[in-house]
N, C-alpha and C positions, 0 to 999 in steps of 0.2 A: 428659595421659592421655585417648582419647578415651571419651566419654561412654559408650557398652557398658562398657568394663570397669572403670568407677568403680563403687564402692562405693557403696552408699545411703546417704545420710545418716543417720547415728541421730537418732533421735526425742529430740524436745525430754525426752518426758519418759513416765510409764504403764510404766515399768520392761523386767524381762526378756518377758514374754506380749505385751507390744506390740510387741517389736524382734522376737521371733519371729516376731507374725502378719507382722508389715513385709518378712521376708526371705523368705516362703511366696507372695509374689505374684509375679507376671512382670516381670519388667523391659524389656519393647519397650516402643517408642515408642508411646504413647498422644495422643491427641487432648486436650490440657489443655480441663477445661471452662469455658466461657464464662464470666467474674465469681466465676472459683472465690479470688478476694482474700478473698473474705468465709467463708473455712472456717477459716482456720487450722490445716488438717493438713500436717506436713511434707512428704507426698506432694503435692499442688496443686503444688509449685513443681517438679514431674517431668511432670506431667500422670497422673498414677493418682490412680485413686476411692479414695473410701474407702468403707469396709466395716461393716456393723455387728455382724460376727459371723463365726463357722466356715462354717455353711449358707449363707451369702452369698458370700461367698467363693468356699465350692466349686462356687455355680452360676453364678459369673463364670468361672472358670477353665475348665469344662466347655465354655461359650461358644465360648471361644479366643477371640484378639486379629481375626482375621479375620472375625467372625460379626456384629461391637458394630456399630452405628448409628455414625454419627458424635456428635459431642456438641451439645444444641442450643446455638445462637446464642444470645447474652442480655448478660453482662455484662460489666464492663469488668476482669477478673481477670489474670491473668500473659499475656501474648504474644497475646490476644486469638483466634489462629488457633490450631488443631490441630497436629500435625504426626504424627497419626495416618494409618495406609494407604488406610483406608477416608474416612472425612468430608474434609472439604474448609473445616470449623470455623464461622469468622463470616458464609459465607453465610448460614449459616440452612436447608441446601438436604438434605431427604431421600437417602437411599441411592436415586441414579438407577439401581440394577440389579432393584431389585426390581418396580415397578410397571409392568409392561410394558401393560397394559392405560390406561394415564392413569390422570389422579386422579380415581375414583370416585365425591366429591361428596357430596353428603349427601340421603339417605333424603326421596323424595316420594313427595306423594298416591298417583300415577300412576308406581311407582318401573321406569320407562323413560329411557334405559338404566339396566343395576338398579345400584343404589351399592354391592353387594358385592363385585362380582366384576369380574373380570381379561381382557382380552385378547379374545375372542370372544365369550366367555359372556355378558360383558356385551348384547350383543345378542340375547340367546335369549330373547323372552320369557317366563317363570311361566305355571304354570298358572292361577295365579291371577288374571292379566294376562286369558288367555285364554276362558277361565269369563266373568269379567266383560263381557269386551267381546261374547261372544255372549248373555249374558241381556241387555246392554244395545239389543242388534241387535233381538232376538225381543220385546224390550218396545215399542223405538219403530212396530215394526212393527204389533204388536199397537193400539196407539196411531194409528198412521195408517190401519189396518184399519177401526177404531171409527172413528172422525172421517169416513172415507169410506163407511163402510154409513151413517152415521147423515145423509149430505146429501144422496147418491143419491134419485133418485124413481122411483118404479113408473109404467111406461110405461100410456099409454092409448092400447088399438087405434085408437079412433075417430080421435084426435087425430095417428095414424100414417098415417088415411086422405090426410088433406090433403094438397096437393102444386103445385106450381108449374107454368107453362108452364114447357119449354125454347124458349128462342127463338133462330131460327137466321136469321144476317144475309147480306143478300149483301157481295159484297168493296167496295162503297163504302159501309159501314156500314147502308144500310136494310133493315129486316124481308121476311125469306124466306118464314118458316114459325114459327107456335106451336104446339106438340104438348106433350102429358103433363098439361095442366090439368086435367082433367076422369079422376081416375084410375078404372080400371074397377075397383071394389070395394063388393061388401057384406055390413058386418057382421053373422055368425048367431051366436045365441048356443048355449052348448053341447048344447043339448037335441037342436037344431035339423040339429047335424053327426054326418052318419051313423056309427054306430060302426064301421063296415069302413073309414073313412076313417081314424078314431085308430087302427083297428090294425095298420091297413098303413105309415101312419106311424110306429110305434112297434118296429114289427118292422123297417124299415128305416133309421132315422135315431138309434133310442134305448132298448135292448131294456129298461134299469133306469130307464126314467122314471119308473116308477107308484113306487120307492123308493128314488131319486137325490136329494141334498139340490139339486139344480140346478148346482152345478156337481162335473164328475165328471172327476179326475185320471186315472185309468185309462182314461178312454174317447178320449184322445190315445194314450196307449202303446196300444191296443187298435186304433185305425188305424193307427197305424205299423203293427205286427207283420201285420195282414191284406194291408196294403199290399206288404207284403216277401215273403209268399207267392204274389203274386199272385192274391186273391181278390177279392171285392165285400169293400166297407168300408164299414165306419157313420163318420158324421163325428167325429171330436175332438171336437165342441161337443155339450151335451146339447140338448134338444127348448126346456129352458128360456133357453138362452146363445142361442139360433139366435133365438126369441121375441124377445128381448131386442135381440140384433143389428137386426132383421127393426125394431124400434120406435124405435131410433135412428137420427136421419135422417143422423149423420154417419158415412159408412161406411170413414171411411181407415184402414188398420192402423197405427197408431200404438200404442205402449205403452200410453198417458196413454187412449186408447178401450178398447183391452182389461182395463184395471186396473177401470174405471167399468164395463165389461160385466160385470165378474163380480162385482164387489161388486151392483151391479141384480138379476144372476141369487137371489144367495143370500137377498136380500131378496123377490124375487117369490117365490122358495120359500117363504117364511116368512105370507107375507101373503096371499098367492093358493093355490087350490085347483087339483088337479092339472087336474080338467076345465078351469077357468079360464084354465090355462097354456096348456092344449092348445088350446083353443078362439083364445085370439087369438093361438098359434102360427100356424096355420091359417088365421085371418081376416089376417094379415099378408103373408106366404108370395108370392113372384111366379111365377107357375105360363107368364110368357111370353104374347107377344101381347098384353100388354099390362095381363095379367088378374092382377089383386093380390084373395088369398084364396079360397076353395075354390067360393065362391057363381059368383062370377066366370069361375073356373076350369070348373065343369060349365056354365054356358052358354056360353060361349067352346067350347069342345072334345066338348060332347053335348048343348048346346043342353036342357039341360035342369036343371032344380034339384039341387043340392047333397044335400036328401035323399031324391031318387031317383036315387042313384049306387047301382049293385051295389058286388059285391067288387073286378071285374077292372077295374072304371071307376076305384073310390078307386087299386088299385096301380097305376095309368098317369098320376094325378095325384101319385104319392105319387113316382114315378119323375122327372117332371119336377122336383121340389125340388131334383134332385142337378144341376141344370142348366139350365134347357128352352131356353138355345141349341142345345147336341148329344142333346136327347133328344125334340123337336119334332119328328113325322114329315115335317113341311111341309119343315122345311129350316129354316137361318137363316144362308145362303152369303149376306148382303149385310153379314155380320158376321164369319163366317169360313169360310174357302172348302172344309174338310173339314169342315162343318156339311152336308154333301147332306142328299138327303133319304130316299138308298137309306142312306147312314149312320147318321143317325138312326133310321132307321126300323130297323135292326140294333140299337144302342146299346139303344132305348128298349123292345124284345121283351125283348132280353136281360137286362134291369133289372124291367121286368114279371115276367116270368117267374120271374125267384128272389125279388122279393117275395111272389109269392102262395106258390111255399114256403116263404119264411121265415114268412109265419103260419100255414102248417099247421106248421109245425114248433113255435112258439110257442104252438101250441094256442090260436091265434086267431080260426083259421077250419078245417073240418071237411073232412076229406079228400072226401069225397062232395059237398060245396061246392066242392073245387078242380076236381073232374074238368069241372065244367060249363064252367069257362074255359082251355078249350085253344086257344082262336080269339081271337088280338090285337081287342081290340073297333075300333069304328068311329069314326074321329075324322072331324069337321067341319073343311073347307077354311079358310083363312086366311082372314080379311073386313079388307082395306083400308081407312085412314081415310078419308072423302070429302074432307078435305080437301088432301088429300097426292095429288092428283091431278095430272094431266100429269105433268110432267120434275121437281116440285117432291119427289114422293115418292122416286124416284132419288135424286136431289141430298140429300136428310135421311139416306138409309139410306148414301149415302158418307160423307158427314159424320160422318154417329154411328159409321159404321167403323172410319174414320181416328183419330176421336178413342180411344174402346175400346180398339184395339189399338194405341197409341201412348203411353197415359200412364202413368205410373210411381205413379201415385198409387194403382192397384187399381181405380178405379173401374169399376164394370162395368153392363152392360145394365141392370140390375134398376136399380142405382143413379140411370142417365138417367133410366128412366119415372117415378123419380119427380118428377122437374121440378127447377125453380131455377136450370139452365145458361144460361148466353149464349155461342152458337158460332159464331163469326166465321168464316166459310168464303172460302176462295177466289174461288168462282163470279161470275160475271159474269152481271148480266142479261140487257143486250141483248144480248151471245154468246148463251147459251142461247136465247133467245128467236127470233136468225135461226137457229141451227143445229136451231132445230125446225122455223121456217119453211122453211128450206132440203127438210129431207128432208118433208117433208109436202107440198109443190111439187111432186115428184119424183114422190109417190107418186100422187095428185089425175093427174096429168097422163098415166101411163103403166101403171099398176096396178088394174084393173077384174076384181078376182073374179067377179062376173057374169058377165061377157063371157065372161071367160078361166077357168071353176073350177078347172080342173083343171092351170091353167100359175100363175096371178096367188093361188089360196089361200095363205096361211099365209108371206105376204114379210113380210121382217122388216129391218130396218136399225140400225144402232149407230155412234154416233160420240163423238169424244171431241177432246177441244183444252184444249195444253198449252203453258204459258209454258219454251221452253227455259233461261231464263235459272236457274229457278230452279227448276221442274217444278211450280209453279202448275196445277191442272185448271182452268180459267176457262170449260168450259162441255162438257154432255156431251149426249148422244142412247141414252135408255134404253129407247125403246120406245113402243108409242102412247100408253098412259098410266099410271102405276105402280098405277093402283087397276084395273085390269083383266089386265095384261101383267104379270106378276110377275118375270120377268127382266128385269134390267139389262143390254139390248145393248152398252155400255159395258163393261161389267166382266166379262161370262162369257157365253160362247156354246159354245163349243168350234167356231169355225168357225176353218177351216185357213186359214194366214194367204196360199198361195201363192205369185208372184215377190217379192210386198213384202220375203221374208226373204235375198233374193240380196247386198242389201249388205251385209249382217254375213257372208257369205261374201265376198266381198270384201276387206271392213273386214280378215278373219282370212288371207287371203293377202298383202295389202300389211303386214299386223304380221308375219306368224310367217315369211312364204316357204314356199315349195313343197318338198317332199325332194327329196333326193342319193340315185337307188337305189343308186349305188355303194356304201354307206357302211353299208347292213344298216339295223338296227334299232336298234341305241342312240341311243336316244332323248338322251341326256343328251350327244352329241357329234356332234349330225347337222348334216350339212351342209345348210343351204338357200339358195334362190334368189330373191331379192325381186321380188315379181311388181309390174309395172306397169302400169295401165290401158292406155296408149296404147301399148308396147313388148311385152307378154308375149302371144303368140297363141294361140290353141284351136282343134282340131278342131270346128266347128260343125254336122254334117252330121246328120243326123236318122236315127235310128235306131242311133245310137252306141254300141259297143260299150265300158261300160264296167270301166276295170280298175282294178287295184291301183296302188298308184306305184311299185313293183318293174316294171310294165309285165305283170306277169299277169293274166288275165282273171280280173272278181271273178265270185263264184255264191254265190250261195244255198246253206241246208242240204239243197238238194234236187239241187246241181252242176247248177244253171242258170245260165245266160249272163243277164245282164241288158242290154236292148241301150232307148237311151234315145231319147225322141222329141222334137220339136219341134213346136209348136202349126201345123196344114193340111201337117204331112211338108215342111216347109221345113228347108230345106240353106244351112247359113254356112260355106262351106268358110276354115279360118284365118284366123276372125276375131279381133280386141282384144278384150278383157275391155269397154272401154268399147262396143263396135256390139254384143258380148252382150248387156250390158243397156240398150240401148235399143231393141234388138228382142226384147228378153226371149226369149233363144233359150235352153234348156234343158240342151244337150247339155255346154257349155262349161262350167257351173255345179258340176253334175252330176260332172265332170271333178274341177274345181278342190276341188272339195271333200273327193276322195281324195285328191289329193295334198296339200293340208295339212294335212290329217286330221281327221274329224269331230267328234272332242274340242277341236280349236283350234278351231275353226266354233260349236263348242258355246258355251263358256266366251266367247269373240266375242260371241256373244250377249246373254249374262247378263252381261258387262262392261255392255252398253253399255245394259243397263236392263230386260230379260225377265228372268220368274223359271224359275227352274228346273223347275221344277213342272209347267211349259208346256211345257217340251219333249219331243219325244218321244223316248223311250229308244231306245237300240239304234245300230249304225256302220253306217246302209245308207246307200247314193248320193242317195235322196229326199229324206232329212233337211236335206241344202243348195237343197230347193225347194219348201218349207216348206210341209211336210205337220203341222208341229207348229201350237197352236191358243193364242196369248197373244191377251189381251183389248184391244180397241181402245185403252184407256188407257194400259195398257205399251207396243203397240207406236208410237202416238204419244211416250211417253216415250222410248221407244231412240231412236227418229228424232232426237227433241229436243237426244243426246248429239251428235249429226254438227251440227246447228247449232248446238249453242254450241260448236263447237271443241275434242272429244273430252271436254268437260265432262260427265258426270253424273249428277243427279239424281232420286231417288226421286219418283216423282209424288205429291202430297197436295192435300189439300180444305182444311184447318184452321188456319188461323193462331193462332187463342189459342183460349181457354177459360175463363168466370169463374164464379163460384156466390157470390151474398153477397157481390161486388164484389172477392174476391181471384181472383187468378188460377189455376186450377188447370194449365193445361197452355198449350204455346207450342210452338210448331215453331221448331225449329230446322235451318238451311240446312245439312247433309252433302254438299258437294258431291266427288267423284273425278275424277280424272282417269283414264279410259277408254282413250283414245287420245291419240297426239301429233296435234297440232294441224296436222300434213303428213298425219296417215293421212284427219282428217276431213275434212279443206278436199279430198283427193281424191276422196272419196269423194262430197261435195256436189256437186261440180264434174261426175262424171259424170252423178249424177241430176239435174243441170241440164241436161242434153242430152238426159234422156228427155221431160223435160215437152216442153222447145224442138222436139223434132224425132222424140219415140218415140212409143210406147206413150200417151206420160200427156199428146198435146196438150191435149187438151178439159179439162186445170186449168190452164193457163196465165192471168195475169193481166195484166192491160195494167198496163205500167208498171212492172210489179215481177218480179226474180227470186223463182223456184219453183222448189226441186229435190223429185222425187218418184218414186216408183214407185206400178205398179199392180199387181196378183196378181188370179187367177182361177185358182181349183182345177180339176182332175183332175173330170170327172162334171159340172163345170157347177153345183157344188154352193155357193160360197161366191165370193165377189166384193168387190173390196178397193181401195182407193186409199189412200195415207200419203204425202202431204205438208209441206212447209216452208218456211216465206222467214224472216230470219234475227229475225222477231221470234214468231214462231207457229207452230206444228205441230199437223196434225189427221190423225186416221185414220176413213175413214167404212169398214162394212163394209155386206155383204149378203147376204141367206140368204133358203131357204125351209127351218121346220120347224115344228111344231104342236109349240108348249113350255106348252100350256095342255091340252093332252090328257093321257088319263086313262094311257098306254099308257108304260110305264119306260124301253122300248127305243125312245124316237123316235128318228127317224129323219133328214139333212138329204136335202130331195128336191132331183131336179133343177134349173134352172133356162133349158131348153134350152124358147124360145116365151116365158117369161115377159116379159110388158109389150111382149107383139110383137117380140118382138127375137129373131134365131137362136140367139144366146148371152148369156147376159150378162158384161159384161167387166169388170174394174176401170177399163178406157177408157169406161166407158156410164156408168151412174149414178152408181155409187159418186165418179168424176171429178167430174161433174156438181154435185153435191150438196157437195163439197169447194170449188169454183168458185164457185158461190153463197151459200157460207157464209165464204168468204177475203173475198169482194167488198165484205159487209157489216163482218168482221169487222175491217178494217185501214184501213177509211174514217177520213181524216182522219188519222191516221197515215203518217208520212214511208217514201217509200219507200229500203227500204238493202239495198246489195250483198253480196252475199258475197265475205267472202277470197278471194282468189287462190289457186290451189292451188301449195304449197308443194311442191319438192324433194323427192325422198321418198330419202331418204342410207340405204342399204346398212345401217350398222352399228348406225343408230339403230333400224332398223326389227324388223334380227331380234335386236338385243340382247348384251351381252359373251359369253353365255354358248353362242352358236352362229358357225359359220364363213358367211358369206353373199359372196353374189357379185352381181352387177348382173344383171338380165333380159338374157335374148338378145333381141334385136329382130325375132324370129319364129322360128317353129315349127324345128327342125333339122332334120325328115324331113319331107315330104308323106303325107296320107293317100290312103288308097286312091283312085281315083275314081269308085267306083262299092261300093254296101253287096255285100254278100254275100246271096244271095238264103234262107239258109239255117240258120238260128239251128237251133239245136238243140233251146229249150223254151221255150214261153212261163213266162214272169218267175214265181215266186210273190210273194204278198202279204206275204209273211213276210219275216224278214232274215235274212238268213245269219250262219251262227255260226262257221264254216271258211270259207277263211279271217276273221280278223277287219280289215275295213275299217280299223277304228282305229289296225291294227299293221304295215296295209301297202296305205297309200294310196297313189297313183301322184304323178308328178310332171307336168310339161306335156306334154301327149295328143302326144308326139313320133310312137310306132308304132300310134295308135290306129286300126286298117283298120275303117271300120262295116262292119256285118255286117248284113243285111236281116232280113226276116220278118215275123209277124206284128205287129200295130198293139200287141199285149200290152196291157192295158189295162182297166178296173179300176179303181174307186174307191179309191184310196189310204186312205180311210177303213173299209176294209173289210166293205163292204155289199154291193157288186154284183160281178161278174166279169167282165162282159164289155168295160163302156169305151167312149168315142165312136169313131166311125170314125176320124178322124185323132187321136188319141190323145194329146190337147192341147187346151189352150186355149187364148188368143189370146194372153194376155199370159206364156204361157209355162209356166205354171200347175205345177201339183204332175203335171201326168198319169201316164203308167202305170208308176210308182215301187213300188220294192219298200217293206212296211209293215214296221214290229215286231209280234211274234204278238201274240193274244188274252193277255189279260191283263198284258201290260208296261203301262208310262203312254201307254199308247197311240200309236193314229191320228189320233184325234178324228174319224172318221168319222163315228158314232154319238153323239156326245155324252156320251160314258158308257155306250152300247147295249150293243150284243152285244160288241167287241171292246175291250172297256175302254174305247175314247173318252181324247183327251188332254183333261187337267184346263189351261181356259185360264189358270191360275195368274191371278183376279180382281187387284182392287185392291189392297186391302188387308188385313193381317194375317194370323195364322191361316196354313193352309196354301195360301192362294191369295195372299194379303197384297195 
């Protein structure tokens, strides 16, 4: 019979109430338990429990057979295994459907994961968890709060006074220059410091000082939010954190400094008196020029004592805290190039000005006290170190430029003067030393303002010389001497660079090719033509009428004809791009410039190492005969890129930097690739044939190849040579202007008689002074050729992304043979806005018929109107070209004058960089 439908056993024995309770139980199959031998209930040898009662029972059966555990593992009793649905018997092994979370573990200190629970939860931690871990947070902190007020120390002014040389090397490691020893400071005590100086400080840097614990949380959010209105802002730091700053000599933003600054602050509060704070806030402070503390600061800037400052003198010292690089009316463009000094001089009014109403408004000073200062008071002229004199002052103010706006560290001006640096530069001595000798020759020998006042006054010369390989400055020309000449002719003139800029039009028609008129204006599928020196011809004829690359005549906003000249009204009828520029003929440049478009011409540019900044705005036809004004340095640096084989390079002074024997900063070599090494090898290769046989004889060197161009402006106004041999590139320039006069709008003068000469040319001096300074500089050094010029392949040139064709081998049409005797208007100075040049430049001067008339002419700089009689200069020059208006980035006529002036985008950083 099977096992279900057997009968139960009767029980040994307990009568009828025990066979009853015996047949009230279920009969499935139960899991017999583990050593149940040792019970002796009838039931064991079925596998059912037994019971001790009714209530038990009935809350087994309530259960059901489904609900039970299995039975534990243990002994050695009947069958040893279960044979129940649920357990699995003598493993030993829990109901695996219940604990889906694992097994929970047992109760810890840190009860993570927690041991009660299940499945996720287990991961949540307690509030209790949480409670704990943030009292524990807020206690260590507390604890390293104490531990750090209590090891900090309270700065001492005096001991803030000290300070190191910075010393600055040449590039074969020996001493240049020691500066910053001797710091300009002294300390007054509080009595001593005018009270309009604490309250213009306190009205502009810290309105809650007089009952601010010293350090003030809200006074960050409190800049923020001014900052996001676009108003004047008080700093984040309070008067005490800035003291603080101001007295520790390590100024890098690190955490580990910030954390010690404020723990100092809350302690100076506590120990120090507000005057106290105030006072060597004050006496610490860099007010610029060198001048550390307020004592320092009114002699430096009013020549006179600290407490004979009025009101409107403390809010011009209280204006410089927020900066006195950009708030110095003098300027501080040898640190950054939007530092003018017409900007400043705006910045530092504007800063004045709402000081002194923020202390009336603070009821710090008395409205009948403000009316008296409506009138920017009187600041003293800059006073040069003596010993930063000759080229050595130059040389330190590029240095500390480069370095400034170059390191990651923060470090800033205030930072140098205080000393400790060791600044490895570039510079080469004996360079430097002939390239002074050079131009000081030149001068001695042909430049006699006696003789000549009124032609030889106010000549001025700049040069620069740079290692292509790596854009090394190894040697510059700033001027007669930096302690009297406060411009660096190297780095910023604004003098217009003229033909020198014709090879980056060049450079941009062998990259990009000429347009397709057929093809419209879609820029993004235009056909071009790869232009090539010795194959691609040009209308050369003087007084050329130029047009668009559709072949329509371009004009001005005024629908004038622009019709272009040639330096003595000389005529190249279809000549090469290469007999263009070695007779630096205008007309063809001029040409080519529309047709590749003055944005490709542009950005050519500033590939190959001009900044941007320098050029001048606007699509006129001028713009390709560089009426734009980069500084000696850059345009030696662009040069630099065509010798080292479309390589490059950023020009810099700086090789390392140390303080306290680590190193803080290092130059590292960025070098690009500009061009292909076919665009520059052709490009070298034609300015090889200028020096050899153009324009640029008189730089030639025995024995060694020179490629170069020369420029001479438009008016006779600036004068230029940049050359290279394939270990060196120098650009010498030349000008007349009075940049030590009192007058905003100077002016560049002529140069027509000066040094007895008819003109001056980038062929005269400027060559000269180049030639005499290669001669010295490359003595003793091997001479080497330049690459051959390369192939210049169609596909590589204008790129996947346009259709290009090979050069015709000359012109398709003939021009006319004779101009038109009849132009319609003389040129304006301005640029034309309709059509735009940029969107519809011409292609190769196939229908260009010149068209005669007047000489037009006109300082492209726009200063004068009238222009030389042949309306040219010799090498080609910028002559009588249409300008961009008053106020674009200029002419650089003016310097910055009347017509905006183009900014020569300096050396380094900033907005000139």
């Amino acid at each position: 019979m099977s096992e279900h439908r057997r009968k139960p056993p009767q029980p040994q024995g307990g009568g009828r109430a025990a066979a009853r309770r015996a047949a009230q139980q279920p009969t499935g199959r139960r899991a017999a338990p583990h050593g149940g031998a040792g019970t002796g209930s009838p039931s064991d040898a079925y596998g059912q429990p037994s019971y001790g009662g009714r209530a038990e029972a009935r809350r087994a059966a309530q259960r059901g057979s489904g609900r039970r555990r299995a039975a534990e593992a243990g002994g050695a009793g009947a069958g040893g295994h279960g044979a129940g649905r649920r357990g699995t018997g003598g493993g030993g092994q829990g109901d695996p459907g219940r604990d889906w979370g694992g097994d929970p573990g047992k109760r810890r200190l840190i009860d993570y994961p927690r041991y009660n629970m299940y499945g996720w939860r287990r991961w949540v931690p307690s509030w209790k968890l949480i409670t704990g871990l943030g009292l524990g947070f807020a206690g260590s902190l507390m604890v390293a709060g104490t531990i750090g007020y209590a090891v900090v120390a309270v700065p001492d002014p005096a001991a803030a006074a000290e300070a190191q040389n910075n010393v600055y090397y040449w590039s074969d490691g020996t001493q240049m220059a020691a500066t910053g020893g001797e710091v300009n400071r002294q300390i007054l005590t509080p009595e001593n410091i005018p009270s309009e100086m604490k309250s213009a400080v306190i009205s502009a840097e810290n309105k809650t000082f007089e009952t601010d614990s010293g350090v003030d949380p809200m006074g960050i959010a409190r800049a923020v939010f001014n900052m996001a209105r676009g108003g004047q802002t008080q700093g984040g730091s309070t008067i005490t954190q800035q003291y603080v700053k101001n007295a520790m000599l390590n100024q890098e933003q690190t955490l580990s400094r910030k954390a010690k600054e404020l723990f100092i602050s809350m302690k100076v509060d506590t120990r120090l008196s507000k005057e106290q704070i105030m006072a060597g806030y004050l006496n610490t402070s860099y007010y610029g020029r060198g001048a550390y503390g307020v004592q320092a600061a009114a002699r430096t800037y009013f020549n006179k004592d600290a407490k004979d400052l009025d009101a409107s003198q403390c809010a011009f010292l209280a204006a410089l805290l927020k900066g006195a690089t950009y708030f110095d009316p003098a300027g501080a463009t040898e640190i950054d190039r939007a530092a003018t000094p017409e900007a400043n001089t705006r910045r530092v009014t504007e800063r004045w000005t709402w000081i002194l109403d923020e202390m009336v408004k603070d009821k710090r000073l008395d409205v009948a006290e403000r009316e008296k200062f409506r009138v920017f008071p009187k600041v003293e002229k800059p006073k040069k170190n003596a010993q930063l004199g000759g080229q050595i002052g130059y040389l330190v103010d590029l240095a500390k430029a480069n370095f400034i706006n170059n390191n990651e560290r923060g470090i800033t001006v205030g930072d140098l003067t205080k000393g400790g640096y060791e600044i490895r530069t570039t510079f080469d001595k004996k360079k430097v030393e002939a390239l002074q000798k050079s131009v000081q020759k030149v001068y001695k020998e042909n430049i006699d303002p006696e003789k000549r006042p009124d032609k030889d006054t106010h000549v001025q010369f700049g040069g620069a010389s740079v290692n292509p390989e790596n854009g090394a400055i190894v040697a510059v020309y700033g001027g007669t001497d930096a302690t009297k000449h406060f411009t660096n002719n190297a780095d910023e003139t604004g003098a217009q660079v003229g033909s020198t800029f014709k090879p980056f039009v060049l450079a941009a028609a062998m990259q990009d090719g000429v347009r397709d008129p057929s093809l419209g204006d879609d820029q993004g599928a235009e056909s071009r033509t790869r232009v090539d020196p010795d194959k691609s011809k040009y209308n050369g004829v003087n007084k050329l009428k130029i047009r668009n690359y559709d072949g329509t005549v371009w004009r001005n906003e005024k629908n004038e004809e622009w019709l272009q000249t040639n330096d003595g009204g000389e005529s190249y009828r279809n000549i090469t791009l290469r007999e263009a520029m070695i007779h630096s003929a205008n007309s063809p440049f001029a040409q080519l410039g529309m047709d590749v478009g003055i944005s490709n011409v542009r950005q050519t540019a500033i590939k190959a190492g001009l900044r941007e900044e320098s050029l001048v705005k606007g699509n006129v036809p001028s713009f390709s005969l560089g009426i734009s004004s980069p500084s000696a340095i850059r345009m030696a640096g662009a040069y630099a890129t065509f010798a080292a084989e479309g390589k490059q390079n950023d020009p810099f002074s700086v090789t390392e930097v140390k303080k306290g024997g680590e190193i803080v900063y290092k130059h590292e070599d960025k070098s690009k690739t500009a061009f292909s090494s076919a665009i520059s090898s052709n490009v070298t290769d034609v300015l090889k044939d200028v020096v050899e046989k153009g324009t640029g004889t008189n730089a030639r060197l025995p024995g060694r190849e020179v490629a170069g161009k020369t420029g001479t402006t438009d008016g006779n106004k600036s004068a230029w040579f940049v050359g290279y041999t394939p270990q060196l590139v120098t650009a010498i320039d030349m000008y007349r202007m009075d940049d030590n006069a009192e007058n905003k709008n100077r002016k560049f003068l002529e140069m027509f008689g000066t040094g007895g000469q008819k003109k001056i040319h980038g062929a005269s001096f400027p060559s000269e002074i180049f030639k005499d300074y290669m001669t010295v500089a490359l003595k003793g050094q091997k001479a080497v050729s330049f690459p051959e010029p390369e192939p210049l392949d169609a596909e590589a040139v204008c790129g996947a992304g346009k259709r290009c064709s090979s050069p015709s081998p000359s012109v398709s049409a003939s021009p006319s043979e004779e101009p038109s005797q009849s132009p319609s208007a003389s040129p304006s100075e301005e640029p034309s806005q309709s059509p735009d040049p940029e969107e519809s430049c011409g292609r190769f001067d196939w229908n260009c018929d010149p068209v005669g008339g007047q000489d037009g002419g006109g300082d492209n700089g726009g200063n004068d109107i009238g222009g030389t009689a042949d309306g040219g200069a010799t090498d080609g020059g910028v002559t009588t070209s249409p300008s961009p208006p008053p106020g674009t980035n200029g002419n650089g006529g003016n310097n910055g004058g009347n017509d905006g002036g183009a900014d020569n985008g300096g050396f380094f950083g900033g907005a000139g960089g």
